[in-house]
N, C-alpha and C positions, 0 to 999 in steps of 0.2 A: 405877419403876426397872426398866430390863429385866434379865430374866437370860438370861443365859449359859450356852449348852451346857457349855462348859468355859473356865473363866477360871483363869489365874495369877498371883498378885501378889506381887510380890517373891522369886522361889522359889530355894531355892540349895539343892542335894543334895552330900552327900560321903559315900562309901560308907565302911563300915567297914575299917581300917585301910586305907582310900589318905588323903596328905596333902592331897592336891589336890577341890576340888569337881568334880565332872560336870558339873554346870550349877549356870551363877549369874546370879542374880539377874532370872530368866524373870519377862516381865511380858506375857502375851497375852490375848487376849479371843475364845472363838469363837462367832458366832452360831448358831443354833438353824437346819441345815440347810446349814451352809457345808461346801466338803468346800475341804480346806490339804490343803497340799502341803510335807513336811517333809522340808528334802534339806540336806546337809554332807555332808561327809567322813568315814569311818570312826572312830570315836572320840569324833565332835565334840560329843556329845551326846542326840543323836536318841532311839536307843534309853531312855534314863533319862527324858527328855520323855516317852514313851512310857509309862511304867512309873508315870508319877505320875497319867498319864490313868484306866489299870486298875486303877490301886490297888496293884500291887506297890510300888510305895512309897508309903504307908511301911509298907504290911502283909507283907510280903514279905521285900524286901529290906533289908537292916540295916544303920543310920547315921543319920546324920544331918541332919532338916531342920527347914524355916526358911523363912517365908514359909505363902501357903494357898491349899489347890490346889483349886477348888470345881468339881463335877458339876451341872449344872442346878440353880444358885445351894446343892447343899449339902456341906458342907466336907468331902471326903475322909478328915479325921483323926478325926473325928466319924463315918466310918459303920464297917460293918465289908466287907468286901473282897467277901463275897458280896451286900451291898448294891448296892456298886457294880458288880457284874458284870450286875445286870438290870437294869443303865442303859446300860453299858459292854461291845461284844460284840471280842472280840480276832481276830483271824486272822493267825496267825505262817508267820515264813518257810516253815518245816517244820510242814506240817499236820499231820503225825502223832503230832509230841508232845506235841499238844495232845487224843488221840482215848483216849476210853478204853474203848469196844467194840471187836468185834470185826466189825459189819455197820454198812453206812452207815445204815439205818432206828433202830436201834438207839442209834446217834450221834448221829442228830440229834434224835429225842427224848430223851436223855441230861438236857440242860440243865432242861428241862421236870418230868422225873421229879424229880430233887431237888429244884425247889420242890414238890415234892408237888402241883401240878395235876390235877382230876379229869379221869379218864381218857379224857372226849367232849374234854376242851379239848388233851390232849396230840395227840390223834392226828389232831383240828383242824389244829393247830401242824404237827403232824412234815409232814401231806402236804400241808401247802400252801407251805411253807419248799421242796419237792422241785418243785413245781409252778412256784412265782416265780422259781425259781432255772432250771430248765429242764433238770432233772435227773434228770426220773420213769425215766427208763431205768435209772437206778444202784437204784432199792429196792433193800432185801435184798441188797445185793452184798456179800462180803466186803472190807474194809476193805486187805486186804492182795495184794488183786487191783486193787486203783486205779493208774491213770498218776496219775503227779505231780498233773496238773492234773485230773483229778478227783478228786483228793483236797484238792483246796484248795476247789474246789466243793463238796465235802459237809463241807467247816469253815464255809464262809460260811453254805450252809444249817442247822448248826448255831448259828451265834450268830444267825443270821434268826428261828430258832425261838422267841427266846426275848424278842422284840421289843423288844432295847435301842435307845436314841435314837442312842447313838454308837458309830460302827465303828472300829476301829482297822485299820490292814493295814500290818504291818512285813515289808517289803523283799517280797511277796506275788510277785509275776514271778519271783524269785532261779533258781526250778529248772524253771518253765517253755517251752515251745517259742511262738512267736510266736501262732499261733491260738489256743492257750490265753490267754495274754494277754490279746488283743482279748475273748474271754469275758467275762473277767475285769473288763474293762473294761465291758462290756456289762450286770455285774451291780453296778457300783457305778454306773453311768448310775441305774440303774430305781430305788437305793436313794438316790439324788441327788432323783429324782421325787417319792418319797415323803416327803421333805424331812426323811432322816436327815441328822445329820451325821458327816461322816467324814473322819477323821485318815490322811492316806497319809504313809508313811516309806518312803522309797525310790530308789534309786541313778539304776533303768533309767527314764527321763524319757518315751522318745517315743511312747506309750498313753496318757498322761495329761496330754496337751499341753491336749485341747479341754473335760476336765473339771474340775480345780481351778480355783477361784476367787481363794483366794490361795496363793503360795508363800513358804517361811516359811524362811531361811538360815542355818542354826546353825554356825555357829564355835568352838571353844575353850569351848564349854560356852553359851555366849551368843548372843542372835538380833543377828545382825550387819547384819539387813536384811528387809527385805520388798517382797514384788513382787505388781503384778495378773495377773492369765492374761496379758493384752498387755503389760505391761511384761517378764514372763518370758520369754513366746515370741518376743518382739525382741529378747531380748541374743543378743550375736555368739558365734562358738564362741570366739572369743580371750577373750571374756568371762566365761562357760565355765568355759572351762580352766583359765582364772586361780582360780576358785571351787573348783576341784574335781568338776565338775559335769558330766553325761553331755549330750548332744543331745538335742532336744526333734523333730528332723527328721532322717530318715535316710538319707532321700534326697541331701543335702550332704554328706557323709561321703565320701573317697577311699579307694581301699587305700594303704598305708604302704611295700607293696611293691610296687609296679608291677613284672612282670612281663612278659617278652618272649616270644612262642611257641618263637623259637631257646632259650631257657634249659630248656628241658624235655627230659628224658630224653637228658642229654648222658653221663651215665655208668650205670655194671651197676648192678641194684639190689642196695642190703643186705638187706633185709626184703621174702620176696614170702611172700604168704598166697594162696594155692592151694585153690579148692574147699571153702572152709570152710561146714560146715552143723552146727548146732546145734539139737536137741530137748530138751522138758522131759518127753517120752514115751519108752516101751523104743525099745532096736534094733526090735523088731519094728512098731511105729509109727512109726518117724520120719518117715513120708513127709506126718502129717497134723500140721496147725499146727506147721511149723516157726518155731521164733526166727531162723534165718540159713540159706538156702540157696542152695550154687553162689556165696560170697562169695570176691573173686579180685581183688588189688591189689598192687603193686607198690611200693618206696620209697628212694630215691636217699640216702644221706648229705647234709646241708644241705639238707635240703626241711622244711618245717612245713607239715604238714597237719590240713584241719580235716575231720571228719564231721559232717554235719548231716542231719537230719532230725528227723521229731515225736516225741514223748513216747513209747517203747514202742516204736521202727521196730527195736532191737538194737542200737545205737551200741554199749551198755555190755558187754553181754555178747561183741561183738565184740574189745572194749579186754579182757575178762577170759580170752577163751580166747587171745589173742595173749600176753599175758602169764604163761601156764602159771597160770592160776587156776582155770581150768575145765576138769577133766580127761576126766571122763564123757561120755556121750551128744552127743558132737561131732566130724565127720570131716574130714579133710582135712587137707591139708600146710602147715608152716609152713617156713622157711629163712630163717638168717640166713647171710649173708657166703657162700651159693652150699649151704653146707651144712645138711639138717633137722636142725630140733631140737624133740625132745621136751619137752613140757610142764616135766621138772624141769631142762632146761637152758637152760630162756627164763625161767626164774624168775632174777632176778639180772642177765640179761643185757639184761630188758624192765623197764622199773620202769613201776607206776601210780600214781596221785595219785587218790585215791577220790574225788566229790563232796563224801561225808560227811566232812568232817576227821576229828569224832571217833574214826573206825574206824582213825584212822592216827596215831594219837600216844599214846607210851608214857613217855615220857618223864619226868623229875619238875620238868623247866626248859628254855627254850624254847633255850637252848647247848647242854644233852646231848641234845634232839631231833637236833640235828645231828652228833652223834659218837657215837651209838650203835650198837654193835657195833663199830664201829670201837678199833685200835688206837692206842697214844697218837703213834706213828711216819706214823703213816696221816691224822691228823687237819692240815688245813692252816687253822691259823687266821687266819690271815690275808684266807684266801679266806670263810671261814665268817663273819667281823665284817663284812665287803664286801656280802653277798647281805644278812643280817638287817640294816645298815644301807639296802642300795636298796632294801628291802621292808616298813622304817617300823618292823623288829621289834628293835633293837639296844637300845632305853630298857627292853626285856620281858627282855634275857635269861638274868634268873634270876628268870622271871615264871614259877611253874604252868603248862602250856598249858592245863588245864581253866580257868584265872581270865583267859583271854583272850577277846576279842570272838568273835563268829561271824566276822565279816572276817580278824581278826588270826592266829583259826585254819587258817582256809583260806590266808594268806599262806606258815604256818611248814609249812605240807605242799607246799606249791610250793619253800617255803627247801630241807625236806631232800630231791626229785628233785634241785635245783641245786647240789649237794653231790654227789650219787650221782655214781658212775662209770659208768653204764648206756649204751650208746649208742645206744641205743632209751627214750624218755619218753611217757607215753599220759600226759595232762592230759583228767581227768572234768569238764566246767564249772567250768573254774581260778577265774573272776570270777564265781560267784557270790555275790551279796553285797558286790562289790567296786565302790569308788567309780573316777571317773575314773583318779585320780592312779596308785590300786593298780594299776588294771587294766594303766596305762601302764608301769610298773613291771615288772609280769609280763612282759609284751608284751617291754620288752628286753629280761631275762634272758634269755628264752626266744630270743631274737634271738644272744646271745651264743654259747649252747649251738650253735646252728649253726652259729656260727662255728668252732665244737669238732668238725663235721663228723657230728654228731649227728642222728637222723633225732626230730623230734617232730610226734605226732598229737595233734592236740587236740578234744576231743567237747564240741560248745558250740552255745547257741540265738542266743547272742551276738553278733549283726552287725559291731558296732563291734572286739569283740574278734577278730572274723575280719577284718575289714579290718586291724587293726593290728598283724597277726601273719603270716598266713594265709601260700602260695607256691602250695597248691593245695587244690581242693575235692572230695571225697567225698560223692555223695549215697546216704543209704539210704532204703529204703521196701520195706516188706512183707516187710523180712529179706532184701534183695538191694539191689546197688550200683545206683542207678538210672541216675549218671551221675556221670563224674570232668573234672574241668576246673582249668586255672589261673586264680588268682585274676588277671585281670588288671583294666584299668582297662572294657575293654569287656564283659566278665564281672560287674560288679560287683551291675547289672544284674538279672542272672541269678540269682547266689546271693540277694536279699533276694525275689524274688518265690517260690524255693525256700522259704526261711523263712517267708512269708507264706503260702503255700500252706491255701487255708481260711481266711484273717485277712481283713483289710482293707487 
């Protein structure tokens, strides 16, 4: 009788107090080196599939199941969670909450230490997990000196270390730039070779066109379908989109806004940033490794602009000092409506949207996230039931925002800028984490807002989402604007070889 890397028979999960299951009645079988491809929609399930593989359910998380969920033919309920973890290697959206040193060497021998491994076989482990992975340059590096995307490299290196058979990777591209990607990609190739298996959950499709085997379609808590690589990468986009589902090719993709060269720079700008330069050194240093120097752009009311560039080029910190967040060791002028303004009077008048949801919700319910601070005269609810209903959030809104999804979180911090009265909106990677549907969602809103003669900049690695938004493009590199353009249709081009830059 063969077994199975990971089998499900009959599995139905319902979290404690929800009335509803997560998932019902999962019945799948994976072989022993297959690498699935697990894609729905926000909600649909995934995540809690997910959780049954690791072992957070049932050891984890609290409620109730039914059905059995076996690891290389042995029963999940039957071991204990650190059992499963040297079978079972995770890699989450956000590497970092998963890290609990302070140096990448450190991290990745982590796993090892607490089996108690003797100490020729740890450091065995540690430098050869840096070596397969192709990461010797990061040793010894402080953990809080990593790009994104190397910091998702010294997680996979850490579960590498610890030679479980099966990889997990939930939504793993969310906060990446496209070369990091292709990496990324590159290091589940070799882990493919070595005939691990591995569980992808994940929105952004077109890196993982040429290496899963099966894709696996979760619905409503249910696998509603399954497909082979060829049957996946021959459905239509209308097919798609029907699904929920991102491109598997990107080159097919239009902008949503075609663009005429006469449409540019027909009116005064609101927003011009003048000379901006930024150090994490004194005055008396700034001249060496700057974050942003000699930065200098311009911005029309009804323009949507995207920034792009790599992991670390100053997107963010450019979105923070334009926003009056960063008030120190940063020179230059900013002006709104013809007049400067000082750091405390672009507070208010800039709003940002962090990556991190977390850092942006106070709230005790996903309604007064929306009318906070706000007066009862001031609150238009009508407009507030409008936005959380087109943004999938109106069934949550006397939901916790901590008890919502990663998606749903980042939804309700896109809800409260479309609320805001700001006439300036900086969006930090709005769609990450976000499924087709969401993203399209966003995408209007943010369409709307212009129509309100709003200026929005958007910082995102997100092709798709810069095509379905975009008016014009900002590139950065090395802490200066490399190059500004409109998105047009012959442009399009342009911007994804930008993106690619270093990829494939």
């Amino acid at each position: 009788m063969e077994t199975y890397a990971v089998e499900f028979q009959n599995v139905t999960y319902k979290y404690s107090g929800n009335a509803k299951s997560a998932i019902h009645n999962i019945n799948l079988r994976v072989k022993k080196g297959e690498c699935i491809l697990f894609v729905g929609a926000s909600g649909s399930g995934k995540t809690s599939i997910s959780r049954c593989i690791n072992g957070l359910i049932p050891h984890f998380h609290e409620g109730e199941l039914q059905g059995e969920i076996s690891i290389m033919g042995k029963n999940t309920s039957e071991l204990t969670i650190g059992d499963i973890g040297r079978t079972v290697g995770s890699v989450f959206q956000e590497p970092k909450s998963q890290f609990f040193m302070t140096d990448t060497t450190s991290e990745v021998a982590f796993g090892c230490t607490n089996r108690a491994l003797p100490r020729e076989e740890i450091w065995k482990r540690t430098n050869n997990s840096f070596k397969q992975m192709n990461i010797e340059m990061l040793k010894d590096k402080s953990i809080f000196k990593l790009s994104s995307g190397e910091m998702q490299k010294v997680a996979v290196a850490s579960c590498y270390a610890m030679e479980p058979e099966v990889y997990i990777f939930d939504e793993p591209s969310a906060n990446l730039d496209i070369p990091s990607i292709y990496e990324l990609a590159q290091i589940m190739k070799k882990l493919k070779e070595q005939k691990k298996t591995i569980c992808v959950f994940e929105h952004r499709l077109f890196y993982l066109a040429k290496l899963f085997d099966r894709m696996v379609y979760i619905k409503n808590g249910k696998i509603e379908q399954q497909f082979s690589n060829e049957e996946a990468n021959s459905l239509s986009d209308k097919m798609l989109a029907q699904m929920g589902l991102r491109n598997f090719n990107l080159r097919k993709l239009e902008p949503s806004v075609p663009l005429t060269e006469a449409q540019q720079h027909c009116n005064a700008p609101y927003l011009e940033v003048e000379h901006i330069a930024f150090t994490h050194l004194s005055k008396k240093e700034r001249m060496r490794n700057p974050v942003l120097q000699d930065v200098s752009f311009a911005a029309q009311q009804g323009e949507v602009i995207g920034i792009v560039g790599e992991n670390g080029a100053g997107k963010t910190t450019l979105a923070r000092i334009c926003c009056g967040l960063i008030r120190t060791k940063m020179y230059g002028t900013i002006k709104i409506n013809g007049y400067c303004a000082l750091p405390r009077k672009r507070i208010g008048n800039l709003y940002f949207v962090m990556q991190d949801s977390d850092y942006q919700l106070f709230s005790d319910s996903v309604w007064n996230e929306l009318t906070i601070g706000k007066k009862r005269k001031q609150i238009d609810t009508e407009k507030n039931i409008s936005i959380l209903a087109e943004l999938g959030l109106l069934a949550y809104k006397d939901m916790h925002p901590a008890a919502l999804s990663r998606g749903q979180k980042q939804r309700l911090t896109i809800a409260g800028a479309l609320v805001n009265d700001s006439k300036i909106i900086f969006f930090d990677e709005p769609t990450s984490g976000l499924d087709r549907y969401s993203m399209t969602c966003v995408a209007k809103q943010i369409q709307d807002l212009v129509k309100q003669e709003r200026i929005v900049i958007v910082i995102t690695h997100d092709y798709e989402f810069l095509l379905s938004v975009c008016t014009r493009i900002l590139h950065l590199k090395n802490g200066t604007i490399q190059d500004d353009f409109m998105l047009t249709v012959k442009n399009k081009e342009k911007l994804l070889n930008i993106l690619w830059e270093g990829g494939q």
